[in-house]
MARGU-572949 format. One record per residue (C-alpha): residue number from 1; residue in one letter; z, y, x. Coordinates in Angstrom, 2 decimals. Each point is the difference from the previous one (the first is absolute). Example, Ala and Ser with C-alpha at 12.3 -4.5 7.8 and 13.67 -1.06 7.14 Angstrom:
BEGIN
PT seq type      up   north    east
PT   1    a    7.80   -4.50   12.30
PT   2    s   -0.66    3.44    1.37
This chain:
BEGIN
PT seq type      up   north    east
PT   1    x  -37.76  -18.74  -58.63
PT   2    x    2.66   -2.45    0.58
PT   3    x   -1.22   -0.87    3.21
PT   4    x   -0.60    3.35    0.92
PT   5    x    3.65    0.41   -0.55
PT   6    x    1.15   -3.25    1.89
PT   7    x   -2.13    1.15    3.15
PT   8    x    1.74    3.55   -0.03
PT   9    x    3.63   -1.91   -0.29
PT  10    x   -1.06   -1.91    2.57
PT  11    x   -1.03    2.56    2.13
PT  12    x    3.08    2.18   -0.66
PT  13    x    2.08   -3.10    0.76
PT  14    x   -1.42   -0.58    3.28
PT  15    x    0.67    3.92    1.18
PT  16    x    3.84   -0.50   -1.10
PT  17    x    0.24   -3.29    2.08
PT  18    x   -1.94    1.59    2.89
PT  19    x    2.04    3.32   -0.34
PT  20    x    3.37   -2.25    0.23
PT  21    x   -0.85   -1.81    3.22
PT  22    x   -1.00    2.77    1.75
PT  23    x    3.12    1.60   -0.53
PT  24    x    1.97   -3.11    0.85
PT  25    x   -1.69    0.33    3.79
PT  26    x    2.44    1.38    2.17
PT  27    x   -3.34    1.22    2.27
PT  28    x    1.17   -1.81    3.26
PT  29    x   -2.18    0.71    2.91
PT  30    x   -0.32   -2.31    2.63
PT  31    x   -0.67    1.03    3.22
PT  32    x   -1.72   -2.22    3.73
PT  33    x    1.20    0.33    3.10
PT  34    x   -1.75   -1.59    2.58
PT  35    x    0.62   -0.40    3.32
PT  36    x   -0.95   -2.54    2.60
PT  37    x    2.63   -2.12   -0.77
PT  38    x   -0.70   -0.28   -3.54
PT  39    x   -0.20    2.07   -3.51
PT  40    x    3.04    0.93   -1.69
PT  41    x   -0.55    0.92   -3.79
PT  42    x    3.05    1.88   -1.31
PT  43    x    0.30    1.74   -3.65
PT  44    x    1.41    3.47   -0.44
PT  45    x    2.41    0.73   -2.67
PT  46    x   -0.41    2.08   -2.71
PT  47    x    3.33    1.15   -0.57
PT  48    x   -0.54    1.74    3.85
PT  49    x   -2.51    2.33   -1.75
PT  50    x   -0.02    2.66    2.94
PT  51    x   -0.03   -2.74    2.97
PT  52    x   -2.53   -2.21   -1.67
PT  53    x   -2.69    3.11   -0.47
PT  54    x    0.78    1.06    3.51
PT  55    x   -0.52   -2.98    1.58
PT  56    x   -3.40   -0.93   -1.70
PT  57    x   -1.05    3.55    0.31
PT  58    x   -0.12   -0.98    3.96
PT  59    x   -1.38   -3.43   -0.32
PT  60    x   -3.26    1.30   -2.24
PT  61    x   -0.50    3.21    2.78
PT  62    x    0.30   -2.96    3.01
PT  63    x    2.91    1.80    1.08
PT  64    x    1.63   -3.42    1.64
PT  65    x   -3.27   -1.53    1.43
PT  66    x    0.71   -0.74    3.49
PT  67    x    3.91    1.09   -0.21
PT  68    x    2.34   -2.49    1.99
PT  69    x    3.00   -1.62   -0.47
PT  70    x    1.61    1.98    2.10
PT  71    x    3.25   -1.46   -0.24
PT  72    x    1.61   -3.52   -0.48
PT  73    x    3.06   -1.17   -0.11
PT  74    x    0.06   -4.21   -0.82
PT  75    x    2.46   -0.51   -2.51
PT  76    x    0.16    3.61   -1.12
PT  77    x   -3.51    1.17   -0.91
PT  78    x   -3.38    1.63    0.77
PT  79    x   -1.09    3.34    0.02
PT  80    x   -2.92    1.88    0.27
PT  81    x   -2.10    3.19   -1.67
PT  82    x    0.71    2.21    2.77
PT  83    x   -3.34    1.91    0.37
PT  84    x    0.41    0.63    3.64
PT  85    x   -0.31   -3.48    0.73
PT  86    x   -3.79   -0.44   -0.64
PT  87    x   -1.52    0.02    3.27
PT  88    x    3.90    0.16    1.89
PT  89    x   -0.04   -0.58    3.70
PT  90    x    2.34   -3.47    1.06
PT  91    x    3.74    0.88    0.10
PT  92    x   -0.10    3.06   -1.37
PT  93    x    3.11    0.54   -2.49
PT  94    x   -1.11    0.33   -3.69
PT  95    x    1.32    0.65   -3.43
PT  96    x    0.70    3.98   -0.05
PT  97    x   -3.23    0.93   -1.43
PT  98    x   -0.81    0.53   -3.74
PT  99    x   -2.47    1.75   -2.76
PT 100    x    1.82    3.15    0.32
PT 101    x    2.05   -0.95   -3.25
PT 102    x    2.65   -1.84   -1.66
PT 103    x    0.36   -2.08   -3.19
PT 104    x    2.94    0.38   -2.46
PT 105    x    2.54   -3.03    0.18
PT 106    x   -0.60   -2.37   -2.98
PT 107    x    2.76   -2.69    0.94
PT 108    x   -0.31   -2.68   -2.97
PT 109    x    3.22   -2.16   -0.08
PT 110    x   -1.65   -3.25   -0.83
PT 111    x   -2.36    0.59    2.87
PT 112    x    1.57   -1.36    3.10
PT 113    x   -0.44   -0.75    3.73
PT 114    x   -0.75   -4.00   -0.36
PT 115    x   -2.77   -1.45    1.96
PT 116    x   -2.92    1.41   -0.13
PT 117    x    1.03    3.57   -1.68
PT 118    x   -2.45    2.72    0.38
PT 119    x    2.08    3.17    0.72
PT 120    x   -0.43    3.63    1.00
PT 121    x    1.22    1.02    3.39
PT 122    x    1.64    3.16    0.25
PT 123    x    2.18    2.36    2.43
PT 124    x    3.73   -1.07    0.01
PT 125    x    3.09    2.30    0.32
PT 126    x    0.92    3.35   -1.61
PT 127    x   -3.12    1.42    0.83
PT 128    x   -1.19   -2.05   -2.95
PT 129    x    2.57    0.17   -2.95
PT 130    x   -2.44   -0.69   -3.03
PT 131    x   -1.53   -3.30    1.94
PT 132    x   -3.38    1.33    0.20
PT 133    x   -2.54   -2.30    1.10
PT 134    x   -2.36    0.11    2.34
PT 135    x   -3.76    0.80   -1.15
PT 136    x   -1.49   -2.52    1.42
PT 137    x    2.35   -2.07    1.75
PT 138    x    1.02   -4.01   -1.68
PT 139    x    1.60   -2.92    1.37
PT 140    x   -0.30   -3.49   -0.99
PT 141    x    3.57   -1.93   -0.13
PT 142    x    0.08   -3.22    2.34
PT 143    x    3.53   -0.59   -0.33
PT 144    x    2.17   -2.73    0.40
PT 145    x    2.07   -2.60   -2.60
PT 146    x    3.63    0.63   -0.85
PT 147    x    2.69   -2.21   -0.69
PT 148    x    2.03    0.69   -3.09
PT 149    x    2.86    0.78    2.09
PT 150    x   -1.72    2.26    2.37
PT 151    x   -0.98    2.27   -3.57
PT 152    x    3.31   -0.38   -1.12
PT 153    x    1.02    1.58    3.40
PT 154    x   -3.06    2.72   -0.17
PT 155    x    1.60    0.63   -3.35
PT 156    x    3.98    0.54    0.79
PT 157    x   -1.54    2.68    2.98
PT 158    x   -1.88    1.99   -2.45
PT 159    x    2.75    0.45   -2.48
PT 160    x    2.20    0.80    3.21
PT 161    x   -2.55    2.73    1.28
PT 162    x    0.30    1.32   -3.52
PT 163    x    3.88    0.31   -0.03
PT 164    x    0.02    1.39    3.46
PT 165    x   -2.89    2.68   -1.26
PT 166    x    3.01    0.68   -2.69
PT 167    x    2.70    0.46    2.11
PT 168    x   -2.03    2.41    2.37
PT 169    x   -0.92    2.21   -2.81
PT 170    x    3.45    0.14   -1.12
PT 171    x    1.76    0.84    3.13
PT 172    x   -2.72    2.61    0.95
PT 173    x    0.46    1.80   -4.07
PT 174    x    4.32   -0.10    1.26
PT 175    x   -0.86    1.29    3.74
PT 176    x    1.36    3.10   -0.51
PT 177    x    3.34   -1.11   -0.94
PT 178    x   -0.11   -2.53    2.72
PT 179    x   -0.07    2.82    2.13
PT 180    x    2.76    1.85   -1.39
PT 181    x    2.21   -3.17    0.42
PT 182    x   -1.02    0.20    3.59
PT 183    x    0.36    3.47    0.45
PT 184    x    3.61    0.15   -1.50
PT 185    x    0.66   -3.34    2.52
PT 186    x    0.46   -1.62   -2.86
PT 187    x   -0.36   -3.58    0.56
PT 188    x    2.03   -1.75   -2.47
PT 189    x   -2.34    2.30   -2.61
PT 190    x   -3.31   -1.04    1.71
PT 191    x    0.98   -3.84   -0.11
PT 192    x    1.22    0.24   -3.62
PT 193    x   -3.52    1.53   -1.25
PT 194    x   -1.87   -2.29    1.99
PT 195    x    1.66   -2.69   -1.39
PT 196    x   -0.84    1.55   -3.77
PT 197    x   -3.26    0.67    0.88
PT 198    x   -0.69   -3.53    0.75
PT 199    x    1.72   -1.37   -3.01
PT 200    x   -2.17    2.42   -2.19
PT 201    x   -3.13   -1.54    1.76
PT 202    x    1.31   -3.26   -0.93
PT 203    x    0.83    0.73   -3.67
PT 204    x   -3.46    1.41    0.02
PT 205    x   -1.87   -2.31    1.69
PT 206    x    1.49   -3.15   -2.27
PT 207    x   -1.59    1.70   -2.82
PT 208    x   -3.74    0.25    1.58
PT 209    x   -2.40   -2.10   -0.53
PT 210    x   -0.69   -2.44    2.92
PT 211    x   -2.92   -0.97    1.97
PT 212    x   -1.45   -3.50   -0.38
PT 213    x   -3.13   -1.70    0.30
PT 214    x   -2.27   -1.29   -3.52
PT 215    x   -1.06   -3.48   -0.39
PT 216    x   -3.67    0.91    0.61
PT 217    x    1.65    1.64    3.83
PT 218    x    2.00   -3.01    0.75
PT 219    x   -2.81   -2.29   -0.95
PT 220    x   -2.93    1.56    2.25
PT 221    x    2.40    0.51    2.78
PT 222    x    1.47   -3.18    0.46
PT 223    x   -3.69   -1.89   -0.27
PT 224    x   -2.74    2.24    0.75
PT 225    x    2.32    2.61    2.18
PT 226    x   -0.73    3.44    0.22
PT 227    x    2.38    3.11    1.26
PT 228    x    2.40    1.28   -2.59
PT 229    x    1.89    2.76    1.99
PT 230    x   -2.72    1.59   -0.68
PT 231    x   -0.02   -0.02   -4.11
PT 232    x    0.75    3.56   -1.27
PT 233    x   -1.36    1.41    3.09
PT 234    x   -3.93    0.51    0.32
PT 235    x   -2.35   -0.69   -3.04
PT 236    x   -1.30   -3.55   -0.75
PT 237    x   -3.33    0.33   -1.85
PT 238    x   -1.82   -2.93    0.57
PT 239    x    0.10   -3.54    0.59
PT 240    x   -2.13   -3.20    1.66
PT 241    x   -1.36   -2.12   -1.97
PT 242    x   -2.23   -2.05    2.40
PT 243    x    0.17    0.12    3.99
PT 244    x    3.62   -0.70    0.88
PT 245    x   -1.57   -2.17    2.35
PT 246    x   -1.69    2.88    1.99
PT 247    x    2.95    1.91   -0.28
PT 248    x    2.08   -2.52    1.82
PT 249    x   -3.09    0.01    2.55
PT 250    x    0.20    3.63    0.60
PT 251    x    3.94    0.31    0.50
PT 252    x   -0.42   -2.50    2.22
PT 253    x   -1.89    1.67    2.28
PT 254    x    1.05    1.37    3.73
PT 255    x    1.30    3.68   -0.13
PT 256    x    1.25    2.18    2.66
PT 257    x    3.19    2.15    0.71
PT 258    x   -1.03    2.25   -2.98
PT 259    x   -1.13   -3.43   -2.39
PT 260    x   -3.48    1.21    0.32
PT 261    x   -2.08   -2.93    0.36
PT 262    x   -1.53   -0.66    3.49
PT 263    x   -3.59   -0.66   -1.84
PT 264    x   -0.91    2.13   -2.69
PT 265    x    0.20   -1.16   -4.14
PT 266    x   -2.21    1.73   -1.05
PT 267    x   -0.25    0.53   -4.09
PT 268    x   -2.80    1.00   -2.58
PT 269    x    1.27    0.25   -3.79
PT 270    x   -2.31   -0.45   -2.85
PT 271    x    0.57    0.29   -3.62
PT 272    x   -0.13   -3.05   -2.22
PT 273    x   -2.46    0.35   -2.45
C-alpha cells in the first residue's frame, strides 16, 4: 500500500513539474531562410502575436518559395515577399504587390531596428495613419554602426521634430484669430500672439517627456549597427540569430537604379521544427 502510494506521489509530482515547464516556454518559433548565399534562421516574437501567425501562415502554404529580394540597400537593409517577383522579368520595378491585405501595427518598444531586425514593410504617408503592415512584405536590417555622438545628434532632432509638431498644432487651433489680426492690419497684435504662442509651446514643451535612446539601443547601435530612425515606425517582430554572415553577403550585392539586384536572390522559408 505504501508503495502504491509513493508511485502515485510520484507520478502526480512529475505532472506538476512537467505542467510548470511547459508554461515557462515562451513557444518561440524559429524560422530558415535559405538562399544561395546562405541560411538565415531568425525567431519570431511572441509578443507580435498577429505578425508572427501571419508570417508562418505563409511560410507553411510555400507562399515565399522562389520570392526575391527585390530590393537592397547596403547599409540599410533587405527586402523581399513581394509575390510578383517569383518568376519577374530583369529590371522590372518591384515591391507594389501584396496578399490583398494588411496586418494591424504591433510596434513593441523594446523591439528595435539594430542589425539584423526582422520588420514589416508597410505603405508610408497619410494614406496609412494606423501603420498597417504589409501582408506579406519584411525586410531584414543591414545597417550601419553609430557613434555615441551621432545618437546623441539623432536624439536632439527627434525631440526637435516633436516641438515643431507642437508648435504647428498650436498655431493652426489660433488660425482664426491670426486672421483677424491680419484682417484688422493689425500687426503689432499678430506679432504679440505669435510671440505668446511660442512661449506657451515652450512652457509646454519643458514639461514633456523627452526622447532618448535605452541602454539596450545605444549598445546594439554603436557595435552591431542597425537603423534607428526607423524605431516607432514599422513593426519589428523578429530577429537573427544565425546568418549575419549571409546577410552581409546579400546587401552586398550589385543593385540597379531601383536597388533591385542585377541577379536574382531568390528565397525559400521553412519552418523550424
Amino acid at each position: 500500500m505504501k508503495r502504491y502510494l509513493f508511485i502515485i506521489l510520484i507520478a502526480i509530482l512529475v505532472s506538476f513539474v512537467s505542467c510548470g515547464s511547459g508554461e515557462s516556454k515562451t513557444g518561440e518559433v524559429l524560422v530558415l531562410i535559405k538562399t544561395e548565399f546562405g541560411e538565415i534562421k531568425l525567431k519570431l516574437y511572441d509578443d507580435t502575436p498577429e505578425h508572427k501567425k501571419n508570417f508562418l501562415k505563409l511560410a507553411e502554404e510555400g507562399f515565399y518559395d522562389d520570392l526575391l529580394f527585390h530590393r537592397v540597400i547596403n547599409n540599410f537593409m533587405i527586402q523581399g515577399g513581394d509575390p510578383e517577383s517569383k518568376n519577374a522579368q530583369a529590371g522590372v520595378r518591384l515591391g507594389g504587390s501584396s496578399p490583398g491585405y494588411t496586418v494591424p501595427a504591433e510596434v513593441v518598444s523594446k523591439h528595435f531596428h539594430k542589425k539584423g531586425a526582422l520588420a514589416a514593410a508597410r505603405k508610408g504617408g497619410p494614406s496609412n495613419p494606423e501603420k498597417r503592415s504589409s501582408g506579406s512584405q519584411f525586410y531584414i536590417v543591414h545597417g550601419e554602426i553609430f557613434s555615441p555622438g551621432k545618437l546623441d545628434t539623432m536624439a536632439m532632432m527627434i525631440n526637435n521634430k516633436k516641438k515643431n509638431e507642437l508648435m504647428k498644432e498650436r498655431f493652426t487651433a489660433a488660425g482664426n484669430e491670426l486672421n483677424e489680426f491680419k484682417k484688422n492690419q493689425d500687426q503689432a497684435g499678430f506679432n504679440l500672439r505669435i510671440a505668446e504662442i511660442r512661449e506657451e509651446v515652450d512652457s509646454m514643451f519643458s514639461t514633456m517627456p523627452k526622447f532618448k535612446f535605452t541602454d539596450a539601443q545605444i549598445e546594439a547601435y554603436t557595435t552591431i549597427g542597425g537603423y534607428p530612425s526607423l524605431d516607432g515606425e514599422y513593426t519589428v517582430f523578429g530577429e537573427v540569430v544565425e546568418g549575419l554572415e549571409v546577410l552581409d553577403k546579400i546587401a552586398g550585392v550589385e543593385t540597379d537604379t531601383n536597388n533591385r539586384p542585377l541577379s536574382d536572390v531568390k528565397m525559400k522559408v521553412e519552418i523550424v521544427k
